[in-house]
SEKOL-843778 format. One line per 5 residues: number of its first residue (from 1); their letters; for each residue x, y, z of N, C-alpha, C, O. Coordinates in Angstrom, 1 decimal. Layout:
BEGIN
NUM) a) X,Y,Z,X,Y,Z,X,Y,Z,X,Y,Z; ...
END
This chain:
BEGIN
1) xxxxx) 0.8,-1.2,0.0,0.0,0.0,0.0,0.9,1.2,0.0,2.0,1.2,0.6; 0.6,2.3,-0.6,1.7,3.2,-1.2,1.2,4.3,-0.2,0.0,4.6,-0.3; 2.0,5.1,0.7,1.4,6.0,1.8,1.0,7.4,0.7,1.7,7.4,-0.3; 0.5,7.9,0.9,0.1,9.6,0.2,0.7,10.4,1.4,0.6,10.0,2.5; 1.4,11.6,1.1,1.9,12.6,1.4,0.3,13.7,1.8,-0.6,13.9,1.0
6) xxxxx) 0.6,14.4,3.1,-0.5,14.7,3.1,-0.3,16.2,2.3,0.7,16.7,1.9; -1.8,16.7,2.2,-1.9,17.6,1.6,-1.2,19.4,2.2,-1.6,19.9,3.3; -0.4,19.9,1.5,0.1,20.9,2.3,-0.6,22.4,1.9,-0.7,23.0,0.8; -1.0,22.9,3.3,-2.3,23.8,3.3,-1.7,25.3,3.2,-2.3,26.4,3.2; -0.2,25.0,3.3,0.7,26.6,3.6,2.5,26.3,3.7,3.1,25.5,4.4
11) xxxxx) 2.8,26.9,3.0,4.3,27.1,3.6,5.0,27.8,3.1,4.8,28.1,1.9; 5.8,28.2,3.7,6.2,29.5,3.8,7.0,30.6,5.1,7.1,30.3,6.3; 7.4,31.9,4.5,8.6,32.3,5.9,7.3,33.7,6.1,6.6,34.4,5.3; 7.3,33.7,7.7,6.2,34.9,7.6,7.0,36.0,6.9,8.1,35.9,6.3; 6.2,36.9,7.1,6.1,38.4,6.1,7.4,39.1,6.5,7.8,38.7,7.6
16) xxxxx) 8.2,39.7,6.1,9.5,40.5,6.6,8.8,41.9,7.1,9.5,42.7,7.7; 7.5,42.1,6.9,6.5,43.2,7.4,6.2,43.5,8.9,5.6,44.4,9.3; 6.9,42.2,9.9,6.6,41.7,11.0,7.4,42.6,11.9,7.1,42.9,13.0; 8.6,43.0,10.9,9.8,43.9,11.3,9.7,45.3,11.9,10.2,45.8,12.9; 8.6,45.9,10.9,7.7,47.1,10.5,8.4,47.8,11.7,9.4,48.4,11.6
21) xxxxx) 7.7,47.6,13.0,8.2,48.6,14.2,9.3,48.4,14.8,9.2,48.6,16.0; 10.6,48.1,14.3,11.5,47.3,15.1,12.4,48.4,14.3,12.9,49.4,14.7; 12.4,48.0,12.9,12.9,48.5,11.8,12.6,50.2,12.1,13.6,50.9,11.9; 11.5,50.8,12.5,11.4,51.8,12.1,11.6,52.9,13.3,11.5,54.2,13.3; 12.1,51.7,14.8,12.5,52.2,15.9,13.9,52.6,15.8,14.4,53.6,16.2
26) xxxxx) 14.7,51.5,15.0,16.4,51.9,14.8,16.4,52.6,13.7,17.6,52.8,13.3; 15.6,53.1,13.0,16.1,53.9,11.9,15.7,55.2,12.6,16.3,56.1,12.1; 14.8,55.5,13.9,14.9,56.9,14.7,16.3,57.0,15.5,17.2,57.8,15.3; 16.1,56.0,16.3,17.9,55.4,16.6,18.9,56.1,16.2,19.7,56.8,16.8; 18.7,55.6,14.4,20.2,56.1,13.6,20.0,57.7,13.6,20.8,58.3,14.3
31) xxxxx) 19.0,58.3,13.1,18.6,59.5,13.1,19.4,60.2,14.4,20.3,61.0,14.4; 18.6,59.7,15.7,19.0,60.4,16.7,20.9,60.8,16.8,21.4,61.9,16.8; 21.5,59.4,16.7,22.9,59.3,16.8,23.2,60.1,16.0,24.2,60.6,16.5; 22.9,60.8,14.6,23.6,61.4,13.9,23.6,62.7,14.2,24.5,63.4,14.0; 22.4,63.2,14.9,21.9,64.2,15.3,22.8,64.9,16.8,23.3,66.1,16.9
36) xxxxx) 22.8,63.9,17.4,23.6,64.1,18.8,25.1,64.3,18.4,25.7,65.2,18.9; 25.6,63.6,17.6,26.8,63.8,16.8,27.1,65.2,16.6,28.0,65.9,17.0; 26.2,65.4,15.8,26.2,66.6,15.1,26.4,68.3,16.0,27.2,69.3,16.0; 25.2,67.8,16.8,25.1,68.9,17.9,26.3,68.7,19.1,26.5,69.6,19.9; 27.1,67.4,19.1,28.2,67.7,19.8,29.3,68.4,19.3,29.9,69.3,19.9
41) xxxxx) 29.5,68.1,18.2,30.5,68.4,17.6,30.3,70.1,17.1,31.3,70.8,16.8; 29.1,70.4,17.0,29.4,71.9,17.3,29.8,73.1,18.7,30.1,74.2,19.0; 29.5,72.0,19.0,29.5,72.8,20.6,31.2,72.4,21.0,31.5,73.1,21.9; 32.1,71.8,20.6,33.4,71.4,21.1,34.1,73.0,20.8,33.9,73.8,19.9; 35.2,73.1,22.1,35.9,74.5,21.5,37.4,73.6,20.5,37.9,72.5,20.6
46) xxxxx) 37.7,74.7,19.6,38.2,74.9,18.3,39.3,73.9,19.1,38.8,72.8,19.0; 41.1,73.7,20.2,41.6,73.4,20.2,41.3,71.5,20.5,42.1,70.6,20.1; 40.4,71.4,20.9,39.7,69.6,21.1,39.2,69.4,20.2,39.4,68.2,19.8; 38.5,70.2,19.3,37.9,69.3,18.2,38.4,67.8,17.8,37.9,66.7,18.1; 39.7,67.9,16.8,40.1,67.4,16.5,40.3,66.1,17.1,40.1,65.0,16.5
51) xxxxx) 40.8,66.2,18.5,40.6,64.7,19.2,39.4,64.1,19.5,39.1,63.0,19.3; 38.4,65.6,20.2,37.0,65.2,20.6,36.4,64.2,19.1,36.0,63.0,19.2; 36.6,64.9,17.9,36.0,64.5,16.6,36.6,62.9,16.4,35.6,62.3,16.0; 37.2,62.4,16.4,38.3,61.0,16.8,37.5,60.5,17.4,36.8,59.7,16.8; 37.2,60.6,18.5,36.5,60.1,19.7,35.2,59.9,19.0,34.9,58.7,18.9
56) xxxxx) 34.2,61.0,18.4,33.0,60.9,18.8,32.9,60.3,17.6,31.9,59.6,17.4; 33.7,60.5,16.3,33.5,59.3,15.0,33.8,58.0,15.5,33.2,57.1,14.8; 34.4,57.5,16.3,34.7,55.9,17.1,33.6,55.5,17.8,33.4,54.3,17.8; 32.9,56.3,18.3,31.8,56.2,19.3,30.0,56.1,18.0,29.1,55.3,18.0; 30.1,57.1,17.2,29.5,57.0,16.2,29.4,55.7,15.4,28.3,55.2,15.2
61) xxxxx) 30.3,55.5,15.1,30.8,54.2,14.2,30.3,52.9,14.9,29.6,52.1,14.2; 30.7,52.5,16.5,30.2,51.2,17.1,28.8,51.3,17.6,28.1,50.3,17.7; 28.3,52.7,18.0,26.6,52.4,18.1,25.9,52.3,16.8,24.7,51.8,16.7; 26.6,52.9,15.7,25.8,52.3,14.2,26.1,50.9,13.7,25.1,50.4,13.2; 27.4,50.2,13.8,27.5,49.1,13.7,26.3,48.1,15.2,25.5,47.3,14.7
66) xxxxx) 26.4,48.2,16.0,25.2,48.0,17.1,23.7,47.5,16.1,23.2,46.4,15.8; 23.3,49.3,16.0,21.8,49.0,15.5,22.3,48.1,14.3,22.3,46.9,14.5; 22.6,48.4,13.3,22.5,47.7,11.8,22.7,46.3,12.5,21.7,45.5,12.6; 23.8,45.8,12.9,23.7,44.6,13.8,22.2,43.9,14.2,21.8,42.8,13.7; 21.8,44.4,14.8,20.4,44.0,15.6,19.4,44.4,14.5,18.3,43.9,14.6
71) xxxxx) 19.6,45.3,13.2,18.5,44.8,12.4,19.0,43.8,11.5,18.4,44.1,10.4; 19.4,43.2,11.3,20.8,42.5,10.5,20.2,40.9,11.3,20.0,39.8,10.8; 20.0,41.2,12.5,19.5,39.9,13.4,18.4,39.6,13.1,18.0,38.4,12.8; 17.5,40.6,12.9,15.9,40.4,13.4,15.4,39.8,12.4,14.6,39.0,12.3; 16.3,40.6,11.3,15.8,40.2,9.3,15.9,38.7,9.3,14.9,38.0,9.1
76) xxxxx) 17.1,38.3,9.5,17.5,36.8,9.4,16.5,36.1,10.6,15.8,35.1,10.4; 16.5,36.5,11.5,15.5,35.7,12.1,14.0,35.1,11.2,13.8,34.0,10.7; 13.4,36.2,11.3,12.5,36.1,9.8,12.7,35.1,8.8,12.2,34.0,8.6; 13.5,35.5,8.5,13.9,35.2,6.6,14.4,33.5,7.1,14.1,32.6,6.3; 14.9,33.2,7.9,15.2,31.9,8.5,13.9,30.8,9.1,13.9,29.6,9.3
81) xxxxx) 13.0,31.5,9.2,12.0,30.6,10.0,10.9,29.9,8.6,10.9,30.8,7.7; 10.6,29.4,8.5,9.9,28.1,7.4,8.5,27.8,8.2,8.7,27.6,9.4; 7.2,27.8,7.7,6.2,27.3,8.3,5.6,26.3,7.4,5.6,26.5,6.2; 4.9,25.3,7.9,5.0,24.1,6.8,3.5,23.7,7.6,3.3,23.3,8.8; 2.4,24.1,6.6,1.2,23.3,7.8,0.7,22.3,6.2,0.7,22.5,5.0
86) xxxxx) 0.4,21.2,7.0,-0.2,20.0,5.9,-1.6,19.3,7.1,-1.5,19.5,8.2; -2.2,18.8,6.8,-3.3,18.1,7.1,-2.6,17.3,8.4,-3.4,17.3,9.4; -1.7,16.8,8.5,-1.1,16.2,9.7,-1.0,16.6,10.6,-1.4,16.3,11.6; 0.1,17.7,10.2,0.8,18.5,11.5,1.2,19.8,10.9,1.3,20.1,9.7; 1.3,20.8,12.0,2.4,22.5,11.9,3.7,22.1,12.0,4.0,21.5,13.1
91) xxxxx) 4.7,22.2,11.2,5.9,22.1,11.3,6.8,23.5,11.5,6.5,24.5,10.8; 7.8,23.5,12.4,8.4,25.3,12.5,9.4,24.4,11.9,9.4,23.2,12.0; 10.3,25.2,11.4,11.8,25.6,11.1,12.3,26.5,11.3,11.9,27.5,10.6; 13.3,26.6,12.5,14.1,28.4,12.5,15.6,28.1,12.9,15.8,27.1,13.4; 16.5,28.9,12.7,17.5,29.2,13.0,18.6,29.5,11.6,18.3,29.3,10.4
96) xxxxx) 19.8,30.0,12.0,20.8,30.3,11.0,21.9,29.4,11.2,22.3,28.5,10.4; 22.5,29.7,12.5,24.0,28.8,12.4,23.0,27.7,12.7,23.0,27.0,11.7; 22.0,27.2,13.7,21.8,25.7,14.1,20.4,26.0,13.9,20.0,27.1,14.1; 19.6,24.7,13.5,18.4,24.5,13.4,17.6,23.9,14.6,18.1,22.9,15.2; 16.6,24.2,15.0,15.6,24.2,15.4,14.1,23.4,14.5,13.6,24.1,13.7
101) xxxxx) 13.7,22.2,14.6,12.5,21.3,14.0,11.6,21.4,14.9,11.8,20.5,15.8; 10.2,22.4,15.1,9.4,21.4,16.2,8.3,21.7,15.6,7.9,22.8,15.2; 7.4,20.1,15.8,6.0,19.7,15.1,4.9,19.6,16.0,5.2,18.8,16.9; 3.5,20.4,16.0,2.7,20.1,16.4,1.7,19.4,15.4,1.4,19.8,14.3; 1.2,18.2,16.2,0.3,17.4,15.4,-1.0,18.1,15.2,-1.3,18.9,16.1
106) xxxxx) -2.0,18.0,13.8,-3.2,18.8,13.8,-4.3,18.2,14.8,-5.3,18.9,15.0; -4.0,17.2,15.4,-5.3,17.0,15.8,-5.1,17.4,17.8,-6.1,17.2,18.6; -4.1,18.0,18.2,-3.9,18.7,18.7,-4.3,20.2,18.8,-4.6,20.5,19.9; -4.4,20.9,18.2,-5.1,21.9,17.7,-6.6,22.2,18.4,-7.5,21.3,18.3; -6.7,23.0,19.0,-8.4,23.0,20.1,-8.7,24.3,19.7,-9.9,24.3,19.8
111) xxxxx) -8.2,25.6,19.2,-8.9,26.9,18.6,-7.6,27.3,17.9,-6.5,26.8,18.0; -8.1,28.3,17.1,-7.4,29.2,16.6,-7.6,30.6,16.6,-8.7,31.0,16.4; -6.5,31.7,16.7,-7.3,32.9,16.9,-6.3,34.0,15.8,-5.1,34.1,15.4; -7.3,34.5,15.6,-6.8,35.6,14.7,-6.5,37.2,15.0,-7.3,38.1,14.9; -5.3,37.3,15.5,-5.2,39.1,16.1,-4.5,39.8,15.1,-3.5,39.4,14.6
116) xxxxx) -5.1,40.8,14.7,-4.0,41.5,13.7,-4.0,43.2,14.5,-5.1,43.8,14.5; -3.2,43.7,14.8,-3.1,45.1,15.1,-3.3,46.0,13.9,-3.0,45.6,12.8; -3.7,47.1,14.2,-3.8,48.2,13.1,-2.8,48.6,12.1,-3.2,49.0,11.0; -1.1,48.3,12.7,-0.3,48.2,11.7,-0.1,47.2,11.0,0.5,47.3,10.0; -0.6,45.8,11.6,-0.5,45.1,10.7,-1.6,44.3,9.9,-1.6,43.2,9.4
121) xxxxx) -2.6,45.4,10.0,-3.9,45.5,9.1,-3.6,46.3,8.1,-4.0,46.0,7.0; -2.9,47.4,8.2,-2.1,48.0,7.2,-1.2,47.7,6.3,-1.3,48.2,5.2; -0.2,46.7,6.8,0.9,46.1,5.7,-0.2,44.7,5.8,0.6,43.9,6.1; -1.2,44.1,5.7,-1.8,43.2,5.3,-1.1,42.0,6.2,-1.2,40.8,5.8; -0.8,42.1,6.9,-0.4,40.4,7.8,-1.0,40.3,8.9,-1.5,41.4,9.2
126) xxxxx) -1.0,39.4,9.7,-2.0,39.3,11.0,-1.4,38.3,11.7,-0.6,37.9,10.8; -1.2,37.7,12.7,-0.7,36.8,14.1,-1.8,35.8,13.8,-2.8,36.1,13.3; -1.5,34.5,14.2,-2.4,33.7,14.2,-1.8,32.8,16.1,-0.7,32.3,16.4; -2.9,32.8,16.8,-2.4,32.0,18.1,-3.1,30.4,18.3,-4.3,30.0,18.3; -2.3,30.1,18.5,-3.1,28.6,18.2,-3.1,28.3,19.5,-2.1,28.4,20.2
131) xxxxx) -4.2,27.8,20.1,-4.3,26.6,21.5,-4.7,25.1,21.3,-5.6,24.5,20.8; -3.0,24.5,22.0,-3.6,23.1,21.5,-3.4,22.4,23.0,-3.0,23.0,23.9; -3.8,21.2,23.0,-3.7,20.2,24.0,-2.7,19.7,24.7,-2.7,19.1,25.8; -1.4,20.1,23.4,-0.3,19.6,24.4,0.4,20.3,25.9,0.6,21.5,26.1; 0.7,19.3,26.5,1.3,19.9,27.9,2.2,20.9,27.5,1.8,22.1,27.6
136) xxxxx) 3.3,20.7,27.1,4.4,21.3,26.9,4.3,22.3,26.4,4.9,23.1,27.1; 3.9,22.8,25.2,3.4,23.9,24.6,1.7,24.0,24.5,1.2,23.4,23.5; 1.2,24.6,25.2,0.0,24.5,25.3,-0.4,26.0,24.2,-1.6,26.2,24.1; 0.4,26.8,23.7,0.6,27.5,22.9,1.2,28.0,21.8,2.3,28.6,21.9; 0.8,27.9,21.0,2.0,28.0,19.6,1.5,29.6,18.6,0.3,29.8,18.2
141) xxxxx) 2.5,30.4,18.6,2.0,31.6,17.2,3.5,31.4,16.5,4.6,31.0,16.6; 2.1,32.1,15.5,2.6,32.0,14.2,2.9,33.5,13.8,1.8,33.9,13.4; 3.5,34.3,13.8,3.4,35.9,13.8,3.8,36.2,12.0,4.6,35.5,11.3; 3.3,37.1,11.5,3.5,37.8,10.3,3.2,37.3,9.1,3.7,37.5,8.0; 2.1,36.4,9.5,1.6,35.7,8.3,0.0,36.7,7.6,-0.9,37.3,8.1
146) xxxxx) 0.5,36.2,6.0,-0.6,36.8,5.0,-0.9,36.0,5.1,-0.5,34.8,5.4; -2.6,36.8,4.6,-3.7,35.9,4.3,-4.2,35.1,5.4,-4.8,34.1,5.4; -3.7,36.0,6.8,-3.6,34.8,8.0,-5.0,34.7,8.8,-5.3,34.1,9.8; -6.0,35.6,8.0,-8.1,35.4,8.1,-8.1,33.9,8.0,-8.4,33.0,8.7; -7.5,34.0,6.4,-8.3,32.8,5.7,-7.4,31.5,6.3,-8.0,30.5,6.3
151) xxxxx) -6.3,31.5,6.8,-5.2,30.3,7.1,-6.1,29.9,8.7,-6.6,28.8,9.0; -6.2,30.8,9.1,-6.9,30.4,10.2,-8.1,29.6,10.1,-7.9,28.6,10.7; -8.9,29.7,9.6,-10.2,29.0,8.9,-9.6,27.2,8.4,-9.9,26.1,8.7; -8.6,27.9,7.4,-8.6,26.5,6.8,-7.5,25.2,8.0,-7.4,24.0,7.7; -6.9,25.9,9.3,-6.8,25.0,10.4,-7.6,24.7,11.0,-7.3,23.8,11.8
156) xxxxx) -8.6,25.3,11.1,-9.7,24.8,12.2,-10.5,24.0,11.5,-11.1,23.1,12.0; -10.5,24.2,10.2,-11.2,22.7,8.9,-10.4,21.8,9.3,-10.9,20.8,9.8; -9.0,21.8,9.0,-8.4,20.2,8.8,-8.3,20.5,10.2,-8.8,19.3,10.2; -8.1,20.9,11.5,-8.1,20.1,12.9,-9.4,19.5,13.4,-9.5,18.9,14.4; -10.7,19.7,12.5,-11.7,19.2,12.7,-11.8,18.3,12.3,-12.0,17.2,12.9
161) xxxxx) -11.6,18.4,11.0,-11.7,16.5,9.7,-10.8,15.6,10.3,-11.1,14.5,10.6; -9.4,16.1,10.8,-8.3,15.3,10.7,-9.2,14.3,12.3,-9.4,13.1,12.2; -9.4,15.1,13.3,-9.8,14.9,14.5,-11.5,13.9,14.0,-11.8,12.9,14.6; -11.8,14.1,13.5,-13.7,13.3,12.9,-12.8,11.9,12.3,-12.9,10.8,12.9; -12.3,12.2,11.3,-11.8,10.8,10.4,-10.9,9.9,11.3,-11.0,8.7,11.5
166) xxxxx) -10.1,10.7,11.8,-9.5,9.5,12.7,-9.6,9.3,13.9,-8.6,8.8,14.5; -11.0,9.6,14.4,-11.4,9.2,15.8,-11.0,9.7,17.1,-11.4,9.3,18.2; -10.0,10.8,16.8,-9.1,11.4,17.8,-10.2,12.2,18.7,-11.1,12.9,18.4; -9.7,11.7,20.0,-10.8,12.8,21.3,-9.7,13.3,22.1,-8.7,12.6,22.5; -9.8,14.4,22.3,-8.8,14.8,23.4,-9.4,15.3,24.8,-10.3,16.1,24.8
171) xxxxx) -9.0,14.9,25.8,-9.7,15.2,27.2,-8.4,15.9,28.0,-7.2,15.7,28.3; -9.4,17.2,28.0,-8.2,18.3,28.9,-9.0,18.4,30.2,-9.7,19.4,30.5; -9.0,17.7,30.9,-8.9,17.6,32.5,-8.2,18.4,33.5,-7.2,17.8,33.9; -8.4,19.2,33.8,-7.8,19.8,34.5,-7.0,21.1,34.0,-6.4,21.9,34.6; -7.2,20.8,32.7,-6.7,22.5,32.3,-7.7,23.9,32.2,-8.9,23.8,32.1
176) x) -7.2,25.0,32.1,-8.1,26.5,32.3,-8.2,26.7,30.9,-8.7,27.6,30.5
END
């Protein structure tokens, strides 16, 4: 009997849109530093300049290397993470130097919820929070996913079919 591959309902890296306020906090950041720069270095008297100016281009230089750094992180964080949902299970993939694999099964899955903030009703992506059954992660998101109305919908379909066809019941006893 030849197994079938189940059907895959999504995959993909969320939105790099996810960035949006992170990105647009260090580019005030850069702004400021250049600014402060600026206004120091007018205020120095004429015989320091020259060293003060040394100084405050060295000091300039490692808090811009800094930010660009930390947006340089956040991008790759993003652009690294893989979401793989198929009828079976949610699969994550994330990391750069070392990988990270962790699968929740669909029939684990007990709601799904859909939050999108105003900015990210704006650039079009939304959060999706899933509550499932298992102990250990009794919570899984998915942050910066498009189309993430309709993705929502179509998990709570297949955690229903998947859970009906194969007889799966889950009893949360004692959880809130």
């Amino acid at each position: 009997m030849a197994s079938t591959s189940p059907v895959v309902i999504f995959q993909g890296s969320p939105s790099q849109a996810i960035n949006t306020p992170f990105f647009v906090i260090r580019a005030f950041y850069a702004l400021a530093l250049i600014y402060a720069f600026n206004a120091l270095r007018a205020q120095w008297p004429h015989p320091l300049t020259s060293y003060m100016s040394e100084i405050s281009w060295l000091a300039l230089s490692i808090t811009s290397a800094v930010v660009l750094l930390s947006v340089f992180k956040r991008y790759l964080k993003v652009a690294s993470t893989i979401y793989t949902i198929d009828e079976a299970r949610i699969t994550t993939r994330y990391g750069v130097m070392s990988k990270v694999i962790a699968s929740l099964e669909m029939f684990r899955v007990m709601d799904v919820t859909f939050v999108q903030s105003w900015w990210q009703g704006a650039l079009g992506i939304g959060t999706l929070v899933i509550q499932t059954s298992d102990n250990f992660h009794p919570v899984m998101t998915l942050y910066g996913m498009e189309n993430a109305e309709q993705l929502r919908a179509s998990l709570n379909i297949a955690a229903v079919e998947l859970r009906q066809r194969g007889g799966y019941r889950e009893v949360t006893v004692g959880r809130t």
